[in-house]
C-alpha angles and dihedrals in degrees: 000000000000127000119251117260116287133162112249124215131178112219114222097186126019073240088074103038085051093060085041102058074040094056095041102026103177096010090067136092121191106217115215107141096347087220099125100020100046096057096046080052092055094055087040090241088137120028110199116193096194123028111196102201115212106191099101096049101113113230108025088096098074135117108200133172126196114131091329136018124259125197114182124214110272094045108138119240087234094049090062095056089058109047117108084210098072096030084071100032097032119017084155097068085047096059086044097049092046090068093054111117106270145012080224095047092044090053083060117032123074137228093227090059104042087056088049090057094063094217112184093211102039112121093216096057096052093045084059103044082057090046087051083230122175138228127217115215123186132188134150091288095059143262136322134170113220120206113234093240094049090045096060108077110151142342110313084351135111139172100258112115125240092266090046124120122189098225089179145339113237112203104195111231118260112199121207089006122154114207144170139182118218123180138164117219134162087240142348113287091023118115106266122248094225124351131189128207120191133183108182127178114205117189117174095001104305144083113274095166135011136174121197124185142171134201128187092035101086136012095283135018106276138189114261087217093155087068091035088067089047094058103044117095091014127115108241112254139132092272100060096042085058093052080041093058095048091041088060090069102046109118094008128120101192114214129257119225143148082279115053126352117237092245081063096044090050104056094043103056094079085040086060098027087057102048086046087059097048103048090045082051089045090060 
């Protein structure tokens, strides 16, 4: 199929994106990799009237690393597996990306707006959610950073406005951290079924911080706190992965879909839950 008719712009600032998500709000798309909203274009699931390419915007292309990391917002996926950067700020958005469809997706798409799709199922928005990274949204009005956990609403839904436009994603740095990324799919490069991201920091031999998140269980990524306040204060052994893992499930009621049923999902969260804490432990 063929999208329906839109008018197409080129962006040349942030400046002039921003008036013009301001001039068209919701009929407007904003074009980064192309990699999600081409293809809902395509079905005519989404009829843009307007598409504000950004690909020509200088500076939102950069990696950079000074305290915390900053990816702009037209940073490929695969730019970011590569980066030496992140290797050393992020890995754990490195193991996540690289289960992201493709190689050839992943050339194209972008971090930023995978993150912007608010897919429920998406590794890297639930990597980030676990690394309490923010996003930095910009329109006419100013600017405004958004916490991970406050940007994801709804399935496929976030909290920018209409005239909102994510210039970059900040991950804080977490020194001395450990982290690993487990998900169950029906094959590689398929949306998971249920994924878990965990960051732990471990300091005399017990858990002084953990962040346990979960992604293709609701209908957006979330925090397991329950098995975040299991872990901290504990010293990190089988036994507590295990209590972990169940904890992770307390007060959720996973999702059914085509996909997986919610009994299914709901006996294999602690199973993933457990193997990401041992191998970040491992490390």
């Amino acid at each position: 199929m063929k999208p329906a008719p839109f008018q197409y712009v080129v962006a040349s600032s942030i400046d002039e994106a921003v008036v013009l998500l301001a001039e068209h709000g919701a009929e407007a798309k904003v074009l980064a990799g192309g990699q999600s909203l081409v293809p809902l274009m395509n079905m005519r699931r989404i009829r843009p009237s307007v598409v504000v390419d950004l690909n020509m915007v200088a500076g939102l292309d950069d990696i950079v690393a000074n305290g915390e990391l900053r990816i702009g917002a037209l940073v490929r996926q695969l730019a970011v597996e590569r980066s030496e950067a992140v290797a050393a700020h992020a890995p754990l958005l490195i193991e996540a990306g690289r289960l992201v469809a493709t190689p050839g997706i992943r050339s194209r798409g972008t971090v930023v707006g995978s993150l912007a799709f608010a897919d429920p199922a998406g590794e890297l928005p639930t990597a980030m959610l676990a690394m309490d990274a923010r996003l930095i949204a910009r329109s006419v009005r100013g600017e405004r950073e958004i916490a991970a956990r406050d940007f994801f609403v709804g399935e496929f839904r976030s909290s920018l406005a209409p005239d909102e436009l994510v210039t970059e994603a900040r991950v804080p740095a977490w020194p001395g951290a450990v982290a690993a990324f487990e998900e169950v799919s029906r094959r590689f490069g398929l949306h998971p079924m249920a994924s878990a991201a965990v960051v732990l920091r471990v300091e005399d031999d017990r858990i002084h911080e953990a962040r346990v998140s979960l992604g293709a269980v609701a209908e957006t990524p979330v925090r397991a706190e329950h098995a975040e306040r299991v872990l901290v204060g504990e010293e990190p052994t089988q036994e507590l992965f295990h209590a972990a893992g169940q904890a992770a499930i307390e007060g959720l009621t996973p999702i059914g879909d085509p996909h997986a049923s919610s009994e299914y999902r709901r006996q294999v969260v602690p199973v993933i839950v457990c193997r990401a804490l041992r191998r970040a432990i491992a490390r």
